[in-house]
C-alpha positions as CSV (number, residue, x, y, z in Angstrom):
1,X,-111.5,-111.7,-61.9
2,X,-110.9,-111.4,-57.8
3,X,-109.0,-108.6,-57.1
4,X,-105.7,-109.3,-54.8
5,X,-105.2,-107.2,-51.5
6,X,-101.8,-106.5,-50.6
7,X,-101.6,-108.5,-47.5
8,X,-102.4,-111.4,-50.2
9,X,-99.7,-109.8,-52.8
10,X,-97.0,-110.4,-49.9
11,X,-97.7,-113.9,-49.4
12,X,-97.0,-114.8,-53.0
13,X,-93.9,-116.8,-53.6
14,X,-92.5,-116.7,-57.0
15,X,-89.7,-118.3,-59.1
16,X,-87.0,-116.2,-58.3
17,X,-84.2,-117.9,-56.6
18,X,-82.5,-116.5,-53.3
19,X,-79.0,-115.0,-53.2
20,X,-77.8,-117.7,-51.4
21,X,-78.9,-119.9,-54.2
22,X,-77.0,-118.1,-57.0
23,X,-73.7,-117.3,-54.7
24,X,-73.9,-121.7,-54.1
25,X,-74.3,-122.4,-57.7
26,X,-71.6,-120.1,-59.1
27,X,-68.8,-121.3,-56.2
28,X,-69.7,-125.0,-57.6
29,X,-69.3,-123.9,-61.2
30,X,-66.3,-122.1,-60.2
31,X,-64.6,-124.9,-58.6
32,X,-65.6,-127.5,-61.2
33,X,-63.4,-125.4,-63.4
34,X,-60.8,-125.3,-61.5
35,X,-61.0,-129.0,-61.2
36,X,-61.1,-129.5,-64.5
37,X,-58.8,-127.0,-65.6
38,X,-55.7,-128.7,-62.8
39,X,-57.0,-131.9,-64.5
40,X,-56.4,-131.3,-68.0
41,X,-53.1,-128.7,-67.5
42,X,-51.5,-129.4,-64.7
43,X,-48.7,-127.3,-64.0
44,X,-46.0,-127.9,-61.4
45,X,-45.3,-126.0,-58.4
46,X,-42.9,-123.4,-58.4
């Protein structure tokens, strides 16, 4: 087995996803609720 320096270690990408990524996918899931959600129970305006 070849060891791994750590300037090699460093250049490693793995799976993880950014912040950015997460933040993006929650605001969408967030607002396809609220889509949904005015869809199905819409209430008036006051």
């Amino acid at each position: 087995m070849k060891e791994i320096e750590n300037k090699e270690l460093s250049n490693i990408d793995g799976g993880a996803i950014s912040a950015w990524t997460a933040i993006g996918i929650g605001a969408g899931i967030v607002f396809l609720i609220g889509v949904l959600d005015g869809f199905f129970r819409p209430l008036k305006c006051n």
